[in-house]
ROLOVEX-818647 format. One line per field, with one value per residue (C-alpha): residue number from 1; residue in one letter; z, y, x. Coordinates in pm, 1 decimal. Example, Ala and Ser with C-alpha at 12.3 -4.5 7.8 and 13.67 -1.06 7.14 Angstrom:
! ROLOVEX-818647
pos: [1; 2]
code: [A; S]
up: [780.0; 714.0]
north: [-450.0; -106.0]
east: [1230.0; 1367.0]
***
This chain:
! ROLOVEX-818647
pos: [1; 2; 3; 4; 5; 6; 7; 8; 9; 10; 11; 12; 13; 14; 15; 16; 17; 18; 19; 20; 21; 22; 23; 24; 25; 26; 27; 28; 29; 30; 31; 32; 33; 34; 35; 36; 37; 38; 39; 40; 41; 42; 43; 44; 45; 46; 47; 48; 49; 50; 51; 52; 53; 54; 55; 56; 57; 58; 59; 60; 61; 62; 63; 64; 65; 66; 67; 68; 69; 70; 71; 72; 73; 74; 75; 76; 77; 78; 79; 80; 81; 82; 83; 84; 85; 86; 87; 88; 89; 90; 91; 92; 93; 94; 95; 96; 97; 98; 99; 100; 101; 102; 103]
code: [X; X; X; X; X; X; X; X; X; X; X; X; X; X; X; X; X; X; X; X; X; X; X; X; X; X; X; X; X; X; X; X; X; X; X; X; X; X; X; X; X; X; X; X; X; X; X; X; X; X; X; X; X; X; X; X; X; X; X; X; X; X; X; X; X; X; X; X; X; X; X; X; X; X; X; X; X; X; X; X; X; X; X; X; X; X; X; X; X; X; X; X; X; X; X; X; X; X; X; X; X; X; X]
up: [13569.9; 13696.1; 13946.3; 13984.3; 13909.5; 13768.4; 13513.2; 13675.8; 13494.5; 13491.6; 13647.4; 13767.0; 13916.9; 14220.1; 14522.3; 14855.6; 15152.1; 15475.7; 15807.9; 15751.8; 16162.4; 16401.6; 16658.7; 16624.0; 16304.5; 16125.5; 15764.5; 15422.6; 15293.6; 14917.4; 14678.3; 14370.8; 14245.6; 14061.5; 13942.0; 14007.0; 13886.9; 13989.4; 14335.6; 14467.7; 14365.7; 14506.2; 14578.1; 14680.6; 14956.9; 15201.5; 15499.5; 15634.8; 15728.0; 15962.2; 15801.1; 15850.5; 15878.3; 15650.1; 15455.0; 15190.6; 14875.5; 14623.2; 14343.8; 14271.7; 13901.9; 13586.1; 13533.2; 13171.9; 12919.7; 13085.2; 13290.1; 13246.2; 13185.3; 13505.6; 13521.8; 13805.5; 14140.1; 14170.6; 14572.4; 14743.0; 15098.0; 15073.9; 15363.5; 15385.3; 15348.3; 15299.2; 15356.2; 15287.9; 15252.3; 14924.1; 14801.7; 14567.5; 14409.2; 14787.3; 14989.0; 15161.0; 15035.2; 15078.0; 14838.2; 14972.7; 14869.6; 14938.9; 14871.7; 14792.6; 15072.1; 14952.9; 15097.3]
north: [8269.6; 8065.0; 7796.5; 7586.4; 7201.4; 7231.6; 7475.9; 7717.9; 7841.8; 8142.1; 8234.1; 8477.4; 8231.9; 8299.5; 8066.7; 8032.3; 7916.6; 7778.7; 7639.4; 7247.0; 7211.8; 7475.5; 7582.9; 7830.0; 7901.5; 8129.9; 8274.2; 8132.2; 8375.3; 8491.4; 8522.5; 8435.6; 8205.5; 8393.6; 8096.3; 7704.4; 7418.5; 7023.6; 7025.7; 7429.7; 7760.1; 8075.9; 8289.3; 8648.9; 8604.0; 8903.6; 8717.5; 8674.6; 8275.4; 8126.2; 7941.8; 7507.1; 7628.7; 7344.3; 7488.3; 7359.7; 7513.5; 7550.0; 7716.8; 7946.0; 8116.2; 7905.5; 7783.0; 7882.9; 7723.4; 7784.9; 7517.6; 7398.9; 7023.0; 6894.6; 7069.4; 7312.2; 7133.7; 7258.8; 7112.8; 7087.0; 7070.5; 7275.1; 7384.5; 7774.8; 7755.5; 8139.4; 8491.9; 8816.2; 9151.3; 9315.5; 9634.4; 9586.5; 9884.5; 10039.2; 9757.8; 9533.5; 9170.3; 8853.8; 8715.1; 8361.4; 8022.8; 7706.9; 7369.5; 7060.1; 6786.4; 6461.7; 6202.3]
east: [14153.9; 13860.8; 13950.8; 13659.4; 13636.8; 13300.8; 13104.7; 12884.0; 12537.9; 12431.1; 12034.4; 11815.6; 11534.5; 11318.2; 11374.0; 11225.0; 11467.4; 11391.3; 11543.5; 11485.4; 11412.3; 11321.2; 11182.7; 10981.4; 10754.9; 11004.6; 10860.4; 11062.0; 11334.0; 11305.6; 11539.0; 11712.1; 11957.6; 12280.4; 12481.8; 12466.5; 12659.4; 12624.5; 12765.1; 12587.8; 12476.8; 12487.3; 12193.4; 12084.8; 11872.1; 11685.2; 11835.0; 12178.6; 12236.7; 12481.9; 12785.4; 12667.1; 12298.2; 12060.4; 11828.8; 11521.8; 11604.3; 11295.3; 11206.3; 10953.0; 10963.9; 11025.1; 11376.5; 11347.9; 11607.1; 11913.4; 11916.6; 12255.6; 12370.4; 12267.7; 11937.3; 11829.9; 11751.1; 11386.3; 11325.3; 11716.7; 11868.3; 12151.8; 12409.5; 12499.7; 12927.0; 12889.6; 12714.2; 12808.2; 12602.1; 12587.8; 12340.0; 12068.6; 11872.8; 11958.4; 11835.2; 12080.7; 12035.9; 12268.3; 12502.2; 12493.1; 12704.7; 12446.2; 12656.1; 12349.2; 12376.0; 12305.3; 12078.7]
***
């Protein structure tokens, strides 16, 4: 039975991720989002992220027409609350849970 307080969507759109201060010049991550709702989504992403790491959130492929009540946030910071591993067509990618900070 699903637990959640809000309806997630359903997605397969392309996203690039990056550190919102750093550093050093480190290169975007790629990926793409799995599911979002109003408050987060959760992403599959080639890099593993710290848990409380901020991150710009954009998108890079059309959000087509399931873009749920709320819309699809196309430019987001989000913070990581989650990472685990997960294998994709034999490569290891990220199954990642990205809650949206608000400003």
């Amino acid at each position: 039975m699903e637990k959640r307080a809000v309806i997630r969507y359903q997605s397969d759109i392309s996203i690039c991720c990056s550190f919102l201060n750093s550093t050093e010049r480190c290169q975007p991550v790629e990926g793409k989002i799995k599911n979002f709702c109003a408050t987060g989504l959760c992403a599959e992403l080639r890099s593993n992220f710290k848990t409380g790491t901020v991150l710009v959130v954009r998108t890079t492929g059309a959000s087509g027409s399931n873009s749920g009540e709320d819309g699809i946030r196309t430019l987001t910071l989000a913070e990581v609350k989650w990472s685990k591993p997960m294998s994709t067509e034999g490569m290891v990618n990220y199954a990642t849970g990205l809650k949206y900070l608000m400003l």
